[in-house]
C-alpha positions as CSV (number, residue, x, y, z in Angstrom):
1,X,-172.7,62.7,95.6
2,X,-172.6,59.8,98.4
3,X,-175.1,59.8,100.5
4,X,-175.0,59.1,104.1
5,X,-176.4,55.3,104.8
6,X,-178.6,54.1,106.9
7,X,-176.4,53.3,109.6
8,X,-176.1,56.5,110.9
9,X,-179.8,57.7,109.9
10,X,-181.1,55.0,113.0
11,X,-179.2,57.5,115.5
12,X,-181.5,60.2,114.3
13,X,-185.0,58.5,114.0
14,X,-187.2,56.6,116.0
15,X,-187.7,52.9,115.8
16,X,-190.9,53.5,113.3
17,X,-188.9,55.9,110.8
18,X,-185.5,53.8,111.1
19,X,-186.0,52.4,107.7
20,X,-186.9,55.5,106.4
21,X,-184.4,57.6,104.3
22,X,-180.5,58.0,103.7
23,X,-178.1,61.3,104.1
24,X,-176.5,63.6,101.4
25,X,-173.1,63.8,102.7
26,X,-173.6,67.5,101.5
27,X,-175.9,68.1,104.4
28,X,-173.5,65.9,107.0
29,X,-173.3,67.9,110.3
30,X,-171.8,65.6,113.1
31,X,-168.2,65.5,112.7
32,X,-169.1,61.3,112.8
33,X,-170.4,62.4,109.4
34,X,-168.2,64.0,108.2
35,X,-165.4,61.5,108.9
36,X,-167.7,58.8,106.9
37,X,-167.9,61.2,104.0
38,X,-164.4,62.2,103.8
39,X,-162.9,58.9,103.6
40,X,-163.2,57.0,100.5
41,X,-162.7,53.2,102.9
42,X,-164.8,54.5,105.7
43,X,-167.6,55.4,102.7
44,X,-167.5,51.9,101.0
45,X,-167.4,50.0,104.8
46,X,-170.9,52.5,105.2
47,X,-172.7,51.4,102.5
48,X,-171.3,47.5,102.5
49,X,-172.6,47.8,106.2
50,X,-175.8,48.9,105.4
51,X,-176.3,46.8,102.4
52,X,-176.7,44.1,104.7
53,X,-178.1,45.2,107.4
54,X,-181.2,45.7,105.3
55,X,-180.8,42.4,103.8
56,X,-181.0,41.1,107.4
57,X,-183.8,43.4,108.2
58,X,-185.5,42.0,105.3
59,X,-184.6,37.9,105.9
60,X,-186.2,39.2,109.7
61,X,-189.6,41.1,108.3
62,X,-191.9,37.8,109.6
63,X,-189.8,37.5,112.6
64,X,-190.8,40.9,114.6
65,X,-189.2,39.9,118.0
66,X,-185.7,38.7,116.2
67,X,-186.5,41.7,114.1
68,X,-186.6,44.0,117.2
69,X,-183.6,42.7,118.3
70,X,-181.4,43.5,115.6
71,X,-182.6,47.3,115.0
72,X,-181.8,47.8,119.1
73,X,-178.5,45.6,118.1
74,X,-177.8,48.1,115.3
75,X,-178.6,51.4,117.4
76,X,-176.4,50.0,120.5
77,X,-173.6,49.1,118.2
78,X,-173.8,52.9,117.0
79,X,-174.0,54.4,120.1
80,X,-171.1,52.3,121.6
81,X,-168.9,54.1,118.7
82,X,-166.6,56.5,120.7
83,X,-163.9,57.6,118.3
84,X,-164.1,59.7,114.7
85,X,-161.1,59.1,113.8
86,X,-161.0,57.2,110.4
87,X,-158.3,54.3,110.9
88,X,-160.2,53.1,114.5
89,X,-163.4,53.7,112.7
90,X,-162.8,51.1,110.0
91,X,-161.9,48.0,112.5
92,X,-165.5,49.0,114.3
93,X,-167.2,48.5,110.8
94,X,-165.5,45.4,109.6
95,X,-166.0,43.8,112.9
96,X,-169.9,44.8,112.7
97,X,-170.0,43.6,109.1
98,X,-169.1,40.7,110.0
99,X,-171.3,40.3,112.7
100,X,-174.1,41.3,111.1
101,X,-173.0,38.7,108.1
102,X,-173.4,36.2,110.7
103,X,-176.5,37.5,111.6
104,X,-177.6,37.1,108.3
105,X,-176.9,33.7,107.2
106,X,-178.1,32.6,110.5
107,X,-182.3,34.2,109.5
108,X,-181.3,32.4,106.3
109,X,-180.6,29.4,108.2
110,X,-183.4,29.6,110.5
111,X,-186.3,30.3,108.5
112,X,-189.0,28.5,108.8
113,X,-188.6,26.9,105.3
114,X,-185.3,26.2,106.2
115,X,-184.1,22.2,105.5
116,X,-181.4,20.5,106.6
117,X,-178.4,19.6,104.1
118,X,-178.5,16.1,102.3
119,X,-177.3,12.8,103.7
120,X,-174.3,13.1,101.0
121,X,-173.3,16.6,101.7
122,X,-173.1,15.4,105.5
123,X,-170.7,12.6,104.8
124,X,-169.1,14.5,102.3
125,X,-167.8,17.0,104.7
126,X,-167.6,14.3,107.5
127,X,-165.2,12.0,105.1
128,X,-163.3,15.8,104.0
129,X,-162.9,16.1,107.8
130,X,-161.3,12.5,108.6
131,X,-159.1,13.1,106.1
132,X,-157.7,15.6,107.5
133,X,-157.3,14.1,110.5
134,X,-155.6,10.8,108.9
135,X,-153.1,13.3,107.2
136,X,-152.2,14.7,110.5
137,X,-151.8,11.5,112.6
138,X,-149.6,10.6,109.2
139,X,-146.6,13.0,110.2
140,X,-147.5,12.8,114.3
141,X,-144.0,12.2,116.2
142,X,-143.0,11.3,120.0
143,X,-146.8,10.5,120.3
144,X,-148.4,9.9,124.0
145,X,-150.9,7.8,124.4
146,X,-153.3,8.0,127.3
147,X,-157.2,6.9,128.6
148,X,-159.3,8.9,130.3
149,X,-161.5,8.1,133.6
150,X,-160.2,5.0,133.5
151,X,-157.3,3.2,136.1
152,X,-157.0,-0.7,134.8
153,X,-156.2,0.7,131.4
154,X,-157.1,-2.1,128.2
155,X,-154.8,-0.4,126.1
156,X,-157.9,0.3,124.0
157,X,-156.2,3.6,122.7
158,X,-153.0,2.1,121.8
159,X,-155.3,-0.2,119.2
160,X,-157.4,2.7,117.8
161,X,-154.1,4.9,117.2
162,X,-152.6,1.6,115.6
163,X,-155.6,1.3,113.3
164,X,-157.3,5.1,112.5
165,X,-155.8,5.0,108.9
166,X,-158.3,2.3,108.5
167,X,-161.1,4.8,110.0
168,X,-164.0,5.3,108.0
169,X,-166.9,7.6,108.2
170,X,-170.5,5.5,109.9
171,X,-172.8,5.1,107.5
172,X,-176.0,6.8,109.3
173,X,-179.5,4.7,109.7
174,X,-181.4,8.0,109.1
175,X,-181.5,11.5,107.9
176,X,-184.3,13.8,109.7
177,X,-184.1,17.7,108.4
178,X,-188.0,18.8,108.8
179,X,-189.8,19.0,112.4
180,X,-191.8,16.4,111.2
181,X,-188.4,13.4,110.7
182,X,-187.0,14.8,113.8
183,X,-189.7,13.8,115.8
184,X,-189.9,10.4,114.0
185,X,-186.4,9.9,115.0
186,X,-187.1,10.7,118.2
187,X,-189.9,8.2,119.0
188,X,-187.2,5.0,117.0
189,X,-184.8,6.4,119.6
190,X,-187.5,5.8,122.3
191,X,-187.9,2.7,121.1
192,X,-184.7,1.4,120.5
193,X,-184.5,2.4,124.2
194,X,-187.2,0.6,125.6
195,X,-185.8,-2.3,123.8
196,X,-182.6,-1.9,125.6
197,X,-184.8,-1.2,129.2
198,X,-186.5,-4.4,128.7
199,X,-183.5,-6.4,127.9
200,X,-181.9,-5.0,130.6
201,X,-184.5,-5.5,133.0
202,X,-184.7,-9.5,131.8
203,X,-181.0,-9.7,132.4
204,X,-180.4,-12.2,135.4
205,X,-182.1,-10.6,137.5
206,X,-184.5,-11.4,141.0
207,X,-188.5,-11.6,140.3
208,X,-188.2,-8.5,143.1
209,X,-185.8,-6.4,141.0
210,X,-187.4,-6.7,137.4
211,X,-190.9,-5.7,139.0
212,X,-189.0,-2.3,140.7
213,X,-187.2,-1.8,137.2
214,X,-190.4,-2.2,135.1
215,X,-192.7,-0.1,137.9
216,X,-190.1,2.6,138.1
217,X,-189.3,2.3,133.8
218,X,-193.1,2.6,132.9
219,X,-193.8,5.1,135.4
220,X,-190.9,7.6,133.4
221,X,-192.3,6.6,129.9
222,X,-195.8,7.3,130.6
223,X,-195.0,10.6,131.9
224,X,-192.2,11.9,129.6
225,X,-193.2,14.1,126.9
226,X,-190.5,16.1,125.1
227,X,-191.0,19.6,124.0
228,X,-189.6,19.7,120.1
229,X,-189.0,23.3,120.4
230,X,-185.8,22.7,122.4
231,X,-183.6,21.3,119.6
232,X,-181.9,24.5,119.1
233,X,-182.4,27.8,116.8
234,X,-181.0,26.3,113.6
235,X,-183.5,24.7,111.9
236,X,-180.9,23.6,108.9
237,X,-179.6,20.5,111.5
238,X,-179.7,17.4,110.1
239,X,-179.8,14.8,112.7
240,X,-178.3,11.3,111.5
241,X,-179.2,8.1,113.6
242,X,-175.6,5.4,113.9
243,X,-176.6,1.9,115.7
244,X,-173.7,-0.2,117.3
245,X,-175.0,-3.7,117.3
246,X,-173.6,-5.3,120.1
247,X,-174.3,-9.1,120.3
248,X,-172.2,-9.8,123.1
249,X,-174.8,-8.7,125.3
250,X,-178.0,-8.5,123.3
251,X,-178.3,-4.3,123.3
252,X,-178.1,-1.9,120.5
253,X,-176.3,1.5,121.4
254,X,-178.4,4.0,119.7
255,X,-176.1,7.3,119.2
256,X,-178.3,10.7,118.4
257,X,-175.6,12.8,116.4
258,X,-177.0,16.5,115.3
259,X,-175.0,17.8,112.6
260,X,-174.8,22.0,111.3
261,X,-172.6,22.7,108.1
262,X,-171.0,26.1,109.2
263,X,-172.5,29.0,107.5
264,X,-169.4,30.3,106.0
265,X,-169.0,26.5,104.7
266,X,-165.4,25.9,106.5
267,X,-166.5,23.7,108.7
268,X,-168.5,21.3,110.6
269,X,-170.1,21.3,113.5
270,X,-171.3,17.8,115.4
271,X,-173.1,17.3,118.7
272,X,-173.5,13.9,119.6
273,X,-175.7,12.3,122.3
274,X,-176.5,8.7,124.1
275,X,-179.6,7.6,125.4
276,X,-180.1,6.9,129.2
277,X,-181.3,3.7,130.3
278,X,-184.9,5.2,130.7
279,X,-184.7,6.3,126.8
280,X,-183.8,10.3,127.7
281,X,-181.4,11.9,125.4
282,X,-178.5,13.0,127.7
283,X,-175.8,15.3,127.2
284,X,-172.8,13.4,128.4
285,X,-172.2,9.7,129.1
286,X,-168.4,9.5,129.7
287,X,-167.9,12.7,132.2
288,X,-166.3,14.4,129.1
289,X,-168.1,17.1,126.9
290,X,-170.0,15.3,123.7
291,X,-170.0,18.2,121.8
292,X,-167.7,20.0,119.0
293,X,-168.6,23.4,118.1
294,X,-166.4,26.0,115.7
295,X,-165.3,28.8,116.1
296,X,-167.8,30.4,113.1
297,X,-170.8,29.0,115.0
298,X,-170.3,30.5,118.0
299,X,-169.3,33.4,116.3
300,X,-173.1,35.1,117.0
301,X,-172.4,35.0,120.7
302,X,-168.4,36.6,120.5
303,X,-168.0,40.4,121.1
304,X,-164.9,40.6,119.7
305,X,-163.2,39.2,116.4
306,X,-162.9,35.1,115.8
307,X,-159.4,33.5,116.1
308,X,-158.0,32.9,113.5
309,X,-157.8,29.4,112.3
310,X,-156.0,28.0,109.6
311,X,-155.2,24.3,108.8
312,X,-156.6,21.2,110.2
313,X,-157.2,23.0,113.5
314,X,-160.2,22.6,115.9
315,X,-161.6,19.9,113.4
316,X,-164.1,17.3,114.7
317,X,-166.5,14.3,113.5
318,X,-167.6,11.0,113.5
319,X,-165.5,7.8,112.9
320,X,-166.1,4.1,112.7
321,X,-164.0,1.9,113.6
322,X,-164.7,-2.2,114.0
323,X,-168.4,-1.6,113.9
324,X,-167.5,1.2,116.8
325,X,-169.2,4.7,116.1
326,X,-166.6,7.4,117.8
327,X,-166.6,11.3,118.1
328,X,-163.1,13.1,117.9
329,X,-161.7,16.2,118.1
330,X,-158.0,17.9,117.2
331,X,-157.3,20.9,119.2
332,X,-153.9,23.0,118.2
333,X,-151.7,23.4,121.1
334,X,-149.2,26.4,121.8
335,X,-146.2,26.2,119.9
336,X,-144.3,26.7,123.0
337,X,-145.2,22.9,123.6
338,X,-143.2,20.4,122.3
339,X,-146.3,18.4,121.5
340,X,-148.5,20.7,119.8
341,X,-151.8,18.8,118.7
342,X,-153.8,17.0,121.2
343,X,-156.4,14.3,119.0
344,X,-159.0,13.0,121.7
345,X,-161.9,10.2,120.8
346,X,-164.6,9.0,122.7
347,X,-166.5,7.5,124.1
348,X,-164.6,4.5,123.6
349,X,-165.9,0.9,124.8
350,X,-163.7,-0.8,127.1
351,X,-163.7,-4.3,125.8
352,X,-163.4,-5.7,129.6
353,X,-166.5,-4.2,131.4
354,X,-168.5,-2.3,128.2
355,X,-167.7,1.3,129.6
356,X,-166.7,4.3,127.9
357,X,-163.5,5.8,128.1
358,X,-161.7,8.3,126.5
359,X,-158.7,8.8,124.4
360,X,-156.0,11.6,124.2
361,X,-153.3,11.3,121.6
362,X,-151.0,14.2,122.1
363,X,-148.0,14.5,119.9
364,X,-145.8,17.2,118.0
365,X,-146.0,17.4,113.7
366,X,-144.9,18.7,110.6
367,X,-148.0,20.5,109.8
């Protein structure tokens, strides 16, 4: 005889018995119940659905405020259900499954044993992703090229679209996964940047001006102290270090890239950042969004189902590109466009003053 799960035995108890027991479907009163019972899809999405909401319960057991959160999540999701009828039933519980798969591999992921994936697997995916991106600027057609933020334009793009089949994946400095390398990395980032400060500061300019620089500079270092708890939830990042030497003018252009393999394995996900001239991590040097996120890692945060994404679409990483590191993105446009993919890297060095630009490569394909 099925029993009733535990998904709809948390209506009936309190937060202290939720746990407790299953339902004979013999002894199913509300017709909600009854519907579960009588349907043999509805019955299986029941127990698939509670299957893992007690292996997320479990993943959660030393993690009682995340684990609070998810038995509330649970009994809101249940009460939000306003229909019995079987065939509107079944899209609720495949959506919540999935959710609550999410949910899952995300405790996995954030466990405090949790360690970041291996320098190979990084660059394995990273190279798997460039490939992709090769392939599709392969069969581009009627391409137009075009630089960002930027009005006496050094045709910078039209070189880099010339030569991207020659792209290859940067060979990171460093691989951090545990609190402990992250903050090491952190404090060679500070001092790659008070390298650059310095040199900066010795660059051509007035007694007057390096004092105000080096008051002002030391004045910031000696106060800043970073919180580590503000890297984000997922504690499987793996942060990679990428140096671009740059002996024209003496600096090295440390790039901070933070890298998540997606949990259903798909995809990548790559946030890259500068450092500031005072050696602060900031979000955004080029006025453009640094960060690439997919659609299954925002998936946690969406209330309804995920687009669905097939083919090279939405990828992103990390190319290099004469001794240049560079993030990209492909975004798939409507189909009602004639040029349907839009390819944009950056930042990109102008080769005349040193500034970053940006580059959008929109074009129609094959693929």
């Amino acid at each position: 005889m099925k029993k009733i799960s535990i998904t709809f035995a948390l209506l009936l108890l309190s937060v202290s018995q939720v746990f407790a027991a299953s339902f004979d479907c013999a002894k199913a009163k509300t017709t909600m119940e009854k519907t579960v019972c009588s349907d043999a899809k509805l019955s299986a999405l029941d127990d698939e659905l509670a299957k893992v909401y007690a292996e997320t319960r479990k993943e959660l057991r030393s993690r009682p405020n995340k684990l609070k959160k998810l038995i509330k999540d649970q009994r809101d999701w249940l009460k939000s259900l306003k229909t019995t009828k079987a065939e509107y039933l079944g899209g609720d519980y495949e959506r919540r499954i999935k959710g609550l798969n999410h949910s899952l591999h995300l405790a996995r992921a954030t466990a405090p044993t949790a360690i970041g994936p291996s320098k190979d697997t990084v660059m394995r995916r990273l190279t798997e992703q460039l490939t992709q991106l090769k392939e599709l600027v392969s069969k581009a057609k009627d391409v137009e090229i075009s630089e960002t933020l930027e009005s006496n334009k050094p045709e910078v793009c039209n070189y880099i679209w010339k030569n991207i089949q020659e792209a290859t994946v940067p060979e990171p400095t460093v691989n951090a996964s545990t609190v402990e390398e992250k903050k090491q990395m952190y404090m060679q980032l500070r001092e790659m940047a008070f390298y650059n400060q310095k040199h900066f500061v010795d660059m051509g300019n007035t007694p007057k001006d390096r004092n105000m620089y080096n008051s002002l500079f030391s004045y910031k270092w000696s106060k800043y102290d970073r919180s580590f708890s503000e890297y984000g939830e997922r504690m499987d990042a793996t942060n990679l270090l990428f140096i671009q030497p740059d002996s024209r003018t003496g600096f090295k252009r440390p790039i901070f890239v933070t890298i998540l393999l997606d949990l259903d394995e798909k995809g990548i996900t790559v946030d890259r950042q500068d450092l500031a001239p005072d050696g602060l991590l900031q979000d955004d040097v080029s006025g453009l969004g640094n960060g690439g996120y997919s659609f299954e890692y925002y998936a946690n945060y969406l209330t309804s189902e995920e687009p669905n994404v097939s083919g090279p679409e939405n990828l992103l990483g990390l190319l290099s590109l004469n001794k240049e590191v560079m993030f990209w993105t492909v975004h798939k446009k409507s189909l009602t466009f004639k040029k349907n993919w839009k390819v944009v890297i950056q930042p990109v060095r102008n080769p005349v003053d040193g500034k970053d630009i940006s580059c959008s490569f929109e074009f129609d394909s094959d693929s």
